[in-house]
N, C-alpha and C positions, 0 to 999 in steps of 0.2 A: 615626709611631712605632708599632708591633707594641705590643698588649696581652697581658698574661701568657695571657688564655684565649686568644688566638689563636696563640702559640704551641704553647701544649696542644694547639689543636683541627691545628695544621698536623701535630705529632706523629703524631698518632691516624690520620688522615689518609693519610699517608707509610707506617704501617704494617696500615692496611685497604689500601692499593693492593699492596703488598706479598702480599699473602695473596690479595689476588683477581687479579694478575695475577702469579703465581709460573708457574714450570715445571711443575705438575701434583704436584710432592712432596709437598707437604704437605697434600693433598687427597685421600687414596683412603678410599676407601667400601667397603663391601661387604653383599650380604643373601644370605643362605642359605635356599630355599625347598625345601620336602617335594613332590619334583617326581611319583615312582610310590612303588610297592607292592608289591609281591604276597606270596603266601606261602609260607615256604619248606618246603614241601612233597615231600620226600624228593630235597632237593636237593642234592646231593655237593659237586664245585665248579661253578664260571663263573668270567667270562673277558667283557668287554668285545670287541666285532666289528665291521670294519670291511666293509660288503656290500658297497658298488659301487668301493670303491676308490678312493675320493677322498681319504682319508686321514683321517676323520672318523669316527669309532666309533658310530654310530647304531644300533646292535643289541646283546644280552648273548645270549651262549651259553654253555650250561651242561650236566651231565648230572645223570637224574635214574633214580631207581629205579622199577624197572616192580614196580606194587603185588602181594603176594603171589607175587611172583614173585623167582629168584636173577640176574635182567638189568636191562639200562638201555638206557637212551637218551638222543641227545642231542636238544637244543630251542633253538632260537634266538626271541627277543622280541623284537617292537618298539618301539625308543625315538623313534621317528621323532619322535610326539608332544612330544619336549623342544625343538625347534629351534626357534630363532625364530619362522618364518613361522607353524608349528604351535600353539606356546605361547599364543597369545592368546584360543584357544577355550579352554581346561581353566582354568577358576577354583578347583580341587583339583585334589591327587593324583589320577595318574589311575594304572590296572593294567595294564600291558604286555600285548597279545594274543601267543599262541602263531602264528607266522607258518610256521616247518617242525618237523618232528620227522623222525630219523632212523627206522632200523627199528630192532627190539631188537636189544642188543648181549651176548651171553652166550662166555665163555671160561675155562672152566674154576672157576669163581662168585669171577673177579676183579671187582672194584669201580675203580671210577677214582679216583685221588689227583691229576692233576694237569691244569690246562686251556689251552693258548694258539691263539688264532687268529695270523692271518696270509694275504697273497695268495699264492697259486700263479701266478706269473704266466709264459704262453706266450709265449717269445721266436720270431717270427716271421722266417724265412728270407727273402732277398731274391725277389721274382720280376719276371716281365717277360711283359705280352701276345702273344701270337701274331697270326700276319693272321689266326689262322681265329677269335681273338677267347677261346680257352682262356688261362687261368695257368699259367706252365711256370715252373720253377724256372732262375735265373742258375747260372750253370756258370760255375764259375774254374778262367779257364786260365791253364796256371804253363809259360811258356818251360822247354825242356831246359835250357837255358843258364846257367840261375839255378843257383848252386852256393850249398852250407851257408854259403860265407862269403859272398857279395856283398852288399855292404847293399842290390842292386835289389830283393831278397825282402822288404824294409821300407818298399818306395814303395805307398803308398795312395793311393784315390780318398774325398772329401770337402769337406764344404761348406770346411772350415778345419782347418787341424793336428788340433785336438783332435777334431774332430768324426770325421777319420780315423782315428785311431788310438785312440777308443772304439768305433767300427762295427765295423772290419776289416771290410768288406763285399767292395769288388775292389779287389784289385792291378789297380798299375801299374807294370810292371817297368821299361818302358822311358823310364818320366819325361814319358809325352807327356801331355797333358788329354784329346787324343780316343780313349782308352783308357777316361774313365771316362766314366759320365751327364751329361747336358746339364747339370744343376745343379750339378756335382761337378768339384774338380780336383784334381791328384796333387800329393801332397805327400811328400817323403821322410823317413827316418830315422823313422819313425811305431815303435810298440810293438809293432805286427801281424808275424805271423810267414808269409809266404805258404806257403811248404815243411809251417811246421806246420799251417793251414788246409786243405791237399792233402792228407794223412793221413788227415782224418778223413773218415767218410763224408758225402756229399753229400745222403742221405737227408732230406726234410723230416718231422718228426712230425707224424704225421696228427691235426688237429683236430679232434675228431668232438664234444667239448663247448662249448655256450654260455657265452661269456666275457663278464667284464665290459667298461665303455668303456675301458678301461686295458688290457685284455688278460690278465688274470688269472681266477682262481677264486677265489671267496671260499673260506676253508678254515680246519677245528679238528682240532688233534692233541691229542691225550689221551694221558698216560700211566698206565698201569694196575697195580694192584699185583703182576700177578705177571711185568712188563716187559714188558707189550705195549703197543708203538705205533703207532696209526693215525688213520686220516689221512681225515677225511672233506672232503666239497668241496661245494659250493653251487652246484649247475649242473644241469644235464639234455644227452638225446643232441640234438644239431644237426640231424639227421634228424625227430623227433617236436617241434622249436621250436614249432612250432605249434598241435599239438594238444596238448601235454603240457608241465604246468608245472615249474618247476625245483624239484628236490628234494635231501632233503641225504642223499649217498649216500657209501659209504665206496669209497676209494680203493685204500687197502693197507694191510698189517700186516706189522710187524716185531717180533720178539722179541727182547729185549737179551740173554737167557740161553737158552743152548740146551734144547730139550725136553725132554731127559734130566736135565738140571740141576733144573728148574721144578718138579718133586714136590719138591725138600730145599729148597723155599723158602716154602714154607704159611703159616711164622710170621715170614717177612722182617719186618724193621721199616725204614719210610723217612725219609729227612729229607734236607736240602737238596738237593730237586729244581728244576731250571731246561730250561723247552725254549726255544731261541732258534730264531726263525722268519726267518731272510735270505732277503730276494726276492734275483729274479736279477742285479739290479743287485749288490748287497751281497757273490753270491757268486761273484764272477767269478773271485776268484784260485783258487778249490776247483776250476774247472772243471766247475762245475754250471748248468746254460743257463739252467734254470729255477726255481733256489734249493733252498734246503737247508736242515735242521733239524738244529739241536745238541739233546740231551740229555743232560744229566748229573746226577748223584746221589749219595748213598753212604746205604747201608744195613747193617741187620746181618742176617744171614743166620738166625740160631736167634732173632731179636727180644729179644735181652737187651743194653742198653745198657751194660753193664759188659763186653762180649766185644769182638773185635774184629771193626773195619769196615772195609768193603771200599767202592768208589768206582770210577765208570765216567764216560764221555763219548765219545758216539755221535753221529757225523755221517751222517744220512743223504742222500739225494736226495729232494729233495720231490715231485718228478714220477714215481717210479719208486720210491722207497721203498728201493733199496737203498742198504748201507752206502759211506759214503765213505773213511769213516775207523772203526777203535774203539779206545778205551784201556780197561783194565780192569787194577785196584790190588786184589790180593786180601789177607784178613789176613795179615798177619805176614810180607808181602814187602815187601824192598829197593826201592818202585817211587816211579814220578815222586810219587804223590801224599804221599808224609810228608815232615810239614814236617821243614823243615833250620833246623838251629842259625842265628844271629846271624854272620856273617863278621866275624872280626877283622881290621883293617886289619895287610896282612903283605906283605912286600917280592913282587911278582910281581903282585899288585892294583892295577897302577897304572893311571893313563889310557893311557898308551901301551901295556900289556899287553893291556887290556881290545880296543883298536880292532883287536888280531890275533885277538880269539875267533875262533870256528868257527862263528857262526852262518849263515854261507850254509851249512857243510855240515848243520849242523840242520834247518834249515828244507828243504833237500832232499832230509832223509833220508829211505828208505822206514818206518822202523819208526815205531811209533805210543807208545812207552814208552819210560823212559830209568830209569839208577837216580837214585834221588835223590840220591845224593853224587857225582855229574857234573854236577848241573845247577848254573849258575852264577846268582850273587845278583841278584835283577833290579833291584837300584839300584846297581847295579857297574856292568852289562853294558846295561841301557838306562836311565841313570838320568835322563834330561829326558823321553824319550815316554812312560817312565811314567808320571812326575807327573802329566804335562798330561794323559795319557787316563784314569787310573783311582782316582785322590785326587779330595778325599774317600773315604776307608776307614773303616770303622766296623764291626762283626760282634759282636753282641751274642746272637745264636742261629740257629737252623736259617731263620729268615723274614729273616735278615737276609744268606742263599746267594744271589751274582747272578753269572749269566754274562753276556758282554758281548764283542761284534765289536768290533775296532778298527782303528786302521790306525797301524801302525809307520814310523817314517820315521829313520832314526836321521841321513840325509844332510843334510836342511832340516827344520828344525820346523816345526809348525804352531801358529797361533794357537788354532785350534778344528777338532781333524781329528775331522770328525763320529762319535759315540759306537752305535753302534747296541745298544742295551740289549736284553736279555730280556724279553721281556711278562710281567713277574711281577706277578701278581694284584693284590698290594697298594701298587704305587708307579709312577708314569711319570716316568721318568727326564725333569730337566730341560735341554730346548734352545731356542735362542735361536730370536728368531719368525719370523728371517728363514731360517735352517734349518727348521723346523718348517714352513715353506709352500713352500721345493722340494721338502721331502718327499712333500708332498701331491702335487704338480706332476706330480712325474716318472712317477708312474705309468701317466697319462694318455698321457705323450710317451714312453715308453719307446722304441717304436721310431725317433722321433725324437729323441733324446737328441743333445745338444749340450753342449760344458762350452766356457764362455767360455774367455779372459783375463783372470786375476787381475793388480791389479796388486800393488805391491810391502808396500802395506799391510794388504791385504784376507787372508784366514785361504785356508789352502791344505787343500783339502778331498780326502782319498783312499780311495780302496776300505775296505773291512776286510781285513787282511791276519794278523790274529792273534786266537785268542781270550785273554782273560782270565777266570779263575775265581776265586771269592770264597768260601772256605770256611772251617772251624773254624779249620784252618792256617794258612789267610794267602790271600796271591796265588799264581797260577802264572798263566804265561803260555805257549800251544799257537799253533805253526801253525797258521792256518785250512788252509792246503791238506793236511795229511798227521796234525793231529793231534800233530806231536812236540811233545815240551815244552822249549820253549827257558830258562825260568828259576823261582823259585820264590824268593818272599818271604815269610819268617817271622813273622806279625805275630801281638798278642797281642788277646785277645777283652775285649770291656769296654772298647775304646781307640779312639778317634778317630785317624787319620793325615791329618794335611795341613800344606801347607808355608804355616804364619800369615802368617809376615813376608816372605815372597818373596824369603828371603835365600837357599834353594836348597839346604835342609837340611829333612827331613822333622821336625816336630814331632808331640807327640804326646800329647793330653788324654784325662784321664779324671777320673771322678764320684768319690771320697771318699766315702763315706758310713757313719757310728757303725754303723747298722744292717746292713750288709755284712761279711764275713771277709777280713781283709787278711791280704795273703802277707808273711810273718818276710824273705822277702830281696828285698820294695819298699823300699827304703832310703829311696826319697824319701819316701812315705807317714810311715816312721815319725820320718821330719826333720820333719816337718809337724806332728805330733802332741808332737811337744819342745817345737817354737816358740809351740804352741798353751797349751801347760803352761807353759811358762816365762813369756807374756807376761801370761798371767792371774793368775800367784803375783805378779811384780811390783805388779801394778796394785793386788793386794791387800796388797801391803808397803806400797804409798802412799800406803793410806788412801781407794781411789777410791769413789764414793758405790754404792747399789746397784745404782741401772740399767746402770751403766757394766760395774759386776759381769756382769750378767747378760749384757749384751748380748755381753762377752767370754769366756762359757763355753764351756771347752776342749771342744766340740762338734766332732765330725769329721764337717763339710758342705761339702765346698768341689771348686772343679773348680781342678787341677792340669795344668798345660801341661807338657810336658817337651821338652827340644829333642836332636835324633838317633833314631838306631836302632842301637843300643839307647840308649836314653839317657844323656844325658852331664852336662847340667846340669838345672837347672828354671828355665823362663821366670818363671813365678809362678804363685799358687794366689791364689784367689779366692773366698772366702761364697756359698753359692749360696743359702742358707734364707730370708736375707731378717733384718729388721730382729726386733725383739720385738715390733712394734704391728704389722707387716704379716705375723706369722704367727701373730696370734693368735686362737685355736680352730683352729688344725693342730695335726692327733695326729702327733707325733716319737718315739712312742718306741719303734718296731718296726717302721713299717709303711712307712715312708721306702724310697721307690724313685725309679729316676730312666730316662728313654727316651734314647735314642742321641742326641747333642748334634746340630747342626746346624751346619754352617760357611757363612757369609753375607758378601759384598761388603759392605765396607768403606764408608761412608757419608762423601762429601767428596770432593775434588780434591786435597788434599795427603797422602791414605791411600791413593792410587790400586795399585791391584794387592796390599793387604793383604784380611785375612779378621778378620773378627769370628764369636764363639760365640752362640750359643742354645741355654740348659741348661734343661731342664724338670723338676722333679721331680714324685711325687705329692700333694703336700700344697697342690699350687698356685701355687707359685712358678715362677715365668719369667725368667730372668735374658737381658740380652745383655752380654758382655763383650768389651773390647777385645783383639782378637787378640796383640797384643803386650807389654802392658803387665797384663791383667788387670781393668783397671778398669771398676768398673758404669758403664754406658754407662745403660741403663733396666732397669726389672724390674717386674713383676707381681704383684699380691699376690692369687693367684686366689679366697683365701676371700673376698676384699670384691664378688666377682660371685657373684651365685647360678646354680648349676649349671656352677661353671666342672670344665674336662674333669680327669679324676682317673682312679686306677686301682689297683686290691689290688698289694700286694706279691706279685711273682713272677709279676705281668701285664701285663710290660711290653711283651708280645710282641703285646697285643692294641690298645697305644696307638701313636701315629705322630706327629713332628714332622716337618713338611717346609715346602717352598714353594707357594704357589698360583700355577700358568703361567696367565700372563696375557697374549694379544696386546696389552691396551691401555695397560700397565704396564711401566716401563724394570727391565731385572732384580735391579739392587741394592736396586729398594724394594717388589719384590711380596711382596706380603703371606704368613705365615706362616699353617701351619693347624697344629694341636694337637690332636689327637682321643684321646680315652679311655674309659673302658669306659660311661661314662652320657653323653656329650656330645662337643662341637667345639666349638671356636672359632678366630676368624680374628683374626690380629692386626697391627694394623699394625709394620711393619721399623724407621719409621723412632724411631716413641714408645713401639710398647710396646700402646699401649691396643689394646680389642678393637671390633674394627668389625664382627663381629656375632659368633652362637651361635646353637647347635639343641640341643636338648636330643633322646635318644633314647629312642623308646617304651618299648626292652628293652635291658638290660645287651647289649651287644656281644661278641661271641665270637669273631672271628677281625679281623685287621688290617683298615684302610679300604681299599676298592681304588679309585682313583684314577684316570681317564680325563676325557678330555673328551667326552663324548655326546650333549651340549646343543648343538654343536657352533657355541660362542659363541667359544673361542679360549679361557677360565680354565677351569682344573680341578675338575671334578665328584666328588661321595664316594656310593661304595656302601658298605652296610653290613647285615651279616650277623647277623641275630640269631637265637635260637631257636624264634621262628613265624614270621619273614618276612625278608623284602629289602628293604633302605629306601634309595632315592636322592634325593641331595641336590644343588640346583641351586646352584653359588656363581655369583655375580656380581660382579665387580669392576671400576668406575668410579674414573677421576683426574678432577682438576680443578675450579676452584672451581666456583659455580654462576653462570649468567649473570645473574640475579635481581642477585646481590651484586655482582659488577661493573659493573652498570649503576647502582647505589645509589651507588658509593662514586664513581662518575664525575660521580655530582649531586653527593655530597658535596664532591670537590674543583672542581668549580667553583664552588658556591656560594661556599666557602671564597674563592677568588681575587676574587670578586667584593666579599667582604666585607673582606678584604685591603684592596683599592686604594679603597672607600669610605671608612675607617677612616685611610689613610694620607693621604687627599690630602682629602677633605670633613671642615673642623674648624667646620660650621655650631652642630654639637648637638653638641661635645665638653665632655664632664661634666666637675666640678675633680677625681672619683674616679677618669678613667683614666688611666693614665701611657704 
């Protein structure tokens, strides 16, 4: 017979194995280490850099002011020192060496406001040796006989389907294999156009620069305040490889505004600028070999933010620099970019009306602008490929503008049709690790590129076929190839958009707060402030003691869900401040501000495919709330850590809640980062608590910028102060420790052992055990 401590001890037991042989959940770690330095010394912006093309940010490029002088230049650093192999000499911080500098850059005594890298990458024409042992270029020959309609003009040569009809390298008109390469066979009804391939010229672009092992250039575009863009590249002539090393030279220059224009712009003022950098893969539908760059903006022209703004978005060629496309919205015109009213549901909006739009003839159009009351609602007219590509919404200021490639699919959906974000300064858009490492990949194999067979489960991955734009107004959504704007979504600023419950209705949160100016015709707001007032007179009619008082002061702190667009009902509202012992010594009574919520996987099996919040305010509270219901799931009482991240009222623009991307962490439980004007912290997803912090030398003055540079697979923090650049090395570890599971395997055997002594040896059995 079992004794009561051995049932104890089997307890204990049962829930040490638990803990040391779990899934990795409930085990993540984290340490933040002060990896470099330097000083910010008349430095404009930077930009995390990608050199060889592997897909690993190992450098920062930046421009900087040439002293006593009205020019600049750009400079690239070395991070190499942060990598693994590297890391284990430097026992500190160490200073990034100066590795190239441009020449000076002077135009007219403009300065640079904006910075992205990206590859240039050369797509390489077919060829074929000679007997005499030269490279001659393949020659496609197109039979007379092939007329506009025969589908022969869509038989390619290729390893497999798909592999043909990404090449288009040779037709095979006649269906036969010995048509194509030894390696290669004909496949019909391919995407390749052979009639359109004959058109074009046969011309190869002459190589004359050092590329990387991918076949690219490493390469930074800069935009400049009085709309100049150029284009520098990190390479040298093919000619001097040997005796001359690579240097960072400029490419070309394009002006967004014409010269004549460019004197009545001296006092322009700018804000939400975005350049999206697509390699050549990304820009295939543009018809651009070698990839291409979006930029887009809006500024005010006489620099007075009470006048009106005008708003552009310029597609250039990155190889060549000329325009592909341009849109340009000037004040007080009818054009695509002003937001459109809320569509009210009205008889001619249906499904069935929506599926006869005109968007083939959109997307075909030549023009590059439309007026705004033609363009039709983009949750009318694409309302599932939105979701899935560009929710998560949130737009709280000019840092919170992002442009973004996508790929529209309105025939099949996609599980995860890859996202190709903007290299915006302060955020790296999160993707999953098994994307994240073809991305790497492909660059490498570009000219051998292959796309499997997916099968019926696996996520259906396509081109980019569209831009999307995130501005004051909302969304709009542009052709990638021509530029037109096929729809525009009116959203409001200060509001979270995503679809919580996966019921397939856009929901839509926002912060509350005493300290903010609420709008007379938020209806819900001020139902919230009734229910608030009403339940505290009660409690005080019934005599309730005074904590219970206090605890229920009609305080307007709470995060409110609303479900539709425009709103129709309220999900619920929820306390964000926290308890009265867990926010005490927070100052409430002015200074209460709060940073863009966060939408996060649902934790469990029976939540599968919902969304949970992360609400941060300044006073240190952290809340996570159930996506559906409202309820505190965990919360944070940040005054009980010392130096937890905080931020002045009206500086919300310089704090960041996000996720920390992590190869070695599943993505419903990677850990959260929190950064504010004096510090960071990391927190864990799934409790709440903080699994490490850095405190910072200098108040912080512009947003974190976010890369991986360490090139460990989790997310690295730059940060910007007013004497220097401080980068910060995270680490993030699952799993228990082997130590402990090796313990707790003594422990249960010993356990079993003392078990079957106990049950079956009653030599020394005392009259005290039962």
């Amino acid at each position: 017979m079992l004794r009561s401590r051995d049932i104890f001890a089997l307890i204990c037991i049962l829930m040490l194995s638990r803990m040391a042989w779990n899934d990795g959940t409930d085990f993540i770690s984290a340490t933040v280490n002060l990896a470099f330095f330097f000083p910010r010394d008349r430095v404009m912006v930077l930009s995390p850099m990608d050199l060889d093309g592997d897909g690993t940010k190992e450098a920062l490029a930046m421009a900087k002011a040439v002293p006593n002088k009205e020019s600049f230049f750009l400079q690239i650093m070395d991070l190499k020192p942060m990598h693994t192999t590297f890391r284990k000499t430097y026992l500190e911080p160490f200073r990034p060496k100066v590795i190239f500098t441009s020449q000076e850059i002077n135009d007219e005594n403009a300065h640079p406001i904006y910075l992205t890298t990206g590859q240039l990458l050369i797509k390489k024409n077919r060829h074929s040796v000679g007997k005499d042992g030269t490279t001659k270029q393949e020659k496609i020959s197109i039979p007379s006989d092939v007329e506009i309609n025969d589908r022969n003009r869509h038989f390619f040569c290729g390893i497999d389907w798909h592999d043909a009809s990404e090449k288009c390298g040779t037709p095979c008109p006649n269906g036969q294999a010995n048509e194509c390469p030894n390696d290669e066979r004909c496949f019909a009804d391919t995407s390749c156009d052979a009639l359109g391939d004959s058109r074009k010229t046969q011309e190869e672009i002459e190589i004359q620069f050092e590329l990387t092992p991918g076949g690219g250039m490493p390469s930074i575009v800069s935009l400049w305040s009085n709309g100049l863009v150029i284009l520098h590249v990190l390479t040298n002539d093919k000619s001097d490889s040997k005796s001359k090393n690579l240097e960072l030279r400029e490419m070309w220059r394009y002006r967004i505004f014409p010269k004549e224009k460019a004197d009545d712009l001296e006092d322009i003022l700018w804000e939400e600028i975005n350049i999206l950098f697509l390699d050549a893969y990304s820009s295939i539908e543009a018809n651009t070999e070698h990839g291409m760059i979006v930029v887009s903006g809006s500024y005010y022209p006489d620099g007075d933010m009470d006048s009106d703004r005008s708003a552009f978005a310029v597609a250039l060629d990155a190889y060549k620099g000329k325009p592909v496309w341009e849109s340009h919205s000037g004040a007080g015109l009818d054009t695509d970019e002003k937001p459109l009213p809320l569509p009210l549901a009205k008889r001619g909006q249906t499904s069935f009306a929506r599926r006869r739009s005109t968007i083939a003839g959109l997307i075909q159009g030549s023009q590059s602008t439309a007026s705004a009351s033609a363009l039709p609602n983009c949750m009318s007219l694409l309302k599932k490929a939105v979701k899935k590509e560009v929710f998560p919404y949130s737009y709280r200021g000019p840092n919170d503008a992002g442009l973004a490639a996508i790929h529209l699919n309105q025939k099949k959906q996609s599980n995860d049709n890859g996202k190709h974000h903007s290299s915006k300064t302060h955020e790296e858009h999160p993707t999953s690790s098994t994307h994240r490492t073809n991305n790497k990949k492909w660059h490498h194999r570009f000219h051998k590129r292959k796309k499997h067979h997916h099968n019926n489960n696996g996520p259906i991955q396509g081109k980019p076929n569209a831009l999307v734009t995130q501005t004051r107004g909302g969304l709009q959504i542009r052709s990638l190839k021509n530029g037109k704007a096929l729809c525009h979504l009116a959203l409001l600023e200060q509001n979270l958009y995503s679809d919580l419950n996966n019921d397939g209705t856009l929901d839509q949160v926002q912060v509350a707060l005493h300290s903010k100016t609420q709008q007379p015709s938020d209806k819900f707001i001020w139902n919230l402030v009734g229910r608030l007032n009403q339940e505290h007179q009660e409690l005080k009619e019934n005599g309730a003691d005074k904590k219970t008082l206090l605890e229920s002061k009609p305080q307007l702190c709470h995060a409110l869900a609303l479900s539709g667009i425009p709103a129709k009902e309220e999900m619920f509202s929820a306390p964000v401040c926290g308890t009265v012992s867990e926010r005490a010594g927070a100052n409430l009574v002015a200074s209460l501000d709060a940073v863009s919520p966060l939408v996060v996987e649902s934790l469990g099996s029976r939540r599968r495919n919902t969304q949970d919040i992360i609400v941060a305010l300044n006073n240190g509270m952290v809340h996570r709330l159930h996506g559906s219901t409202g309820k505190r799931l965990w919360a944070v009482p940040g005054n009980h850590h010392a130096n937890f991240p905080t931020w002045e009222e009206g500086s919300n623009h310089k704090a960041l809640l996000t996720r920390i991307q992590s190869n070695q962490v599943a993505l419903p439980i990677r850990p959260l980062l929190l950064a504010g004007e004096n510090s960071l912290a990391i927190l864990s997803a799934r409790t709440g608590s903080v699994l490490a912090s850095a405190v910072f030398p200098q108040i912080s003055e512009m947003t974190p910028i976010l890369a991986d540079v360490s090139g460990d697979g989790s997310t690295d923090v730059i940060i910007s102060t007013k004497d220097g650049v401080w980068g910060y090395q995270i680490v993030v570890n699952r799993g228990s420790p082997t130590t402990l599971r090796i313990l707790v395997g003594i422990l249960l055997f010993s356990l079993m052992l003392a078990t079957i002594r106990n049950r079956y040896d009653r030599r020394d059995k005392r009259s005290t055990d039962e």
